[in-house]
N, C-alpha and C positions, 0 to 999 in steps of 0.2 A: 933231319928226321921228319919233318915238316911233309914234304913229299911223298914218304913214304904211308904215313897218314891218312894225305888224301886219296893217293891212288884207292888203298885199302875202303877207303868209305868208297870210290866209286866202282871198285869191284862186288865190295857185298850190296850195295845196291844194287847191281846189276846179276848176280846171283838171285836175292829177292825176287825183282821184277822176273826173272827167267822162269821161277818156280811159282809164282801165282799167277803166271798168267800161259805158262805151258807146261810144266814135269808134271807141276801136283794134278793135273787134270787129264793125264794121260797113263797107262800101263805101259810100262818100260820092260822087254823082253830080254835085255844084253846091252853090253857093250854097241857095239855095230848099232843099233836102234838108237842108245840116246846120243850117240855122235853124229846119227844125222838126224837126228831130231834137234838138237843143238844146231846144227849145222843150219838148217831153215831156218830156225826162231832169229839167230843172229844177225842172218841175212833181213828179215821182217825190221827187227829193233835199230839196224845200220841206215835202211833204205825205209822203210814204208811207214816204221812209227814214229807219230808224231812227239817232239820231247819241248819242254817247254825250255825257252829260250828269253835271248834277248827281247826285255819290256814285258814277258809274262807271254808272249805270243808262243803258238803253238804250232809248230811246221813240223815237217817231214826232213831229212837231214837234205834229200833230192831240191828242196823246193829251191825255188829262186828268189833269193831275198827281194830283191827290185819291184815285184807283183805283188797288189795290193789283192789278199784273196775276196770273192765276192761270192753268191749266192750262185751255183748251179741249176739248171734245172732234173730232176729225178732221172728226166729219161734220159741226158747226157752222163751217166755215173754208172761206170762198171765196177764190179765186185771181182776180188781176184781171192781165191782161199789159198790159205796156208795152212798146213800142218793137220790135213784132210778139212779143212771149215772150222777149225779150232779159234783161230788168226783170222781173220775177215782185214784186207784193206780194200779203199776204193782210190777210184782213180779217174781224172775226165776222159769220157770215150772221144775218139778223134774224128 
């Protein structure tokens, strides 16, 4: 039953975070709108936001563990919107 438990904590956490940080700040037209509205934010929360982890550190699920991260400079740093500019990640330009 244990398992069952956890999942349920990491699902309504994950509901939460879904909803303050994209439904509740957007007008939802239908069905079709919040499945792909959903559909992006997950894609965002999967790949591009950071979740804290092992040692309190803060990565992206993409990163590379092996890379110790350092200081960029500004103008090396692109912006990618999601969810019209709602979602902002960045990301080093190449």
């Amino acid at each position: 039953m244990q398992s069952t438990a956890s999942s349920n904590a990491y699902a309504e956490r994950f509901v939460r975070t879904a909803r303050a940080e994209c439904t509740d700040q957007m007008l939802i037209v239908g069905e079709r709108h919040l499945r792909a509205i959903l559909s992006d934010y997950i894609g965002h929360y999967n790949t591009g936001c950071s979740h804290q982890g092992k040692g309190m550190e803060l990565r992206a699920p993409d990163d590379d563990p092996d890379v110790i991260a350092s200081p960029i400079p500004a103008a090396r740093i692109q912006r990618h919107a999601r969810l019209a500019g709602l979602i902002n990640e960045y990301r080093q330009a190449a």
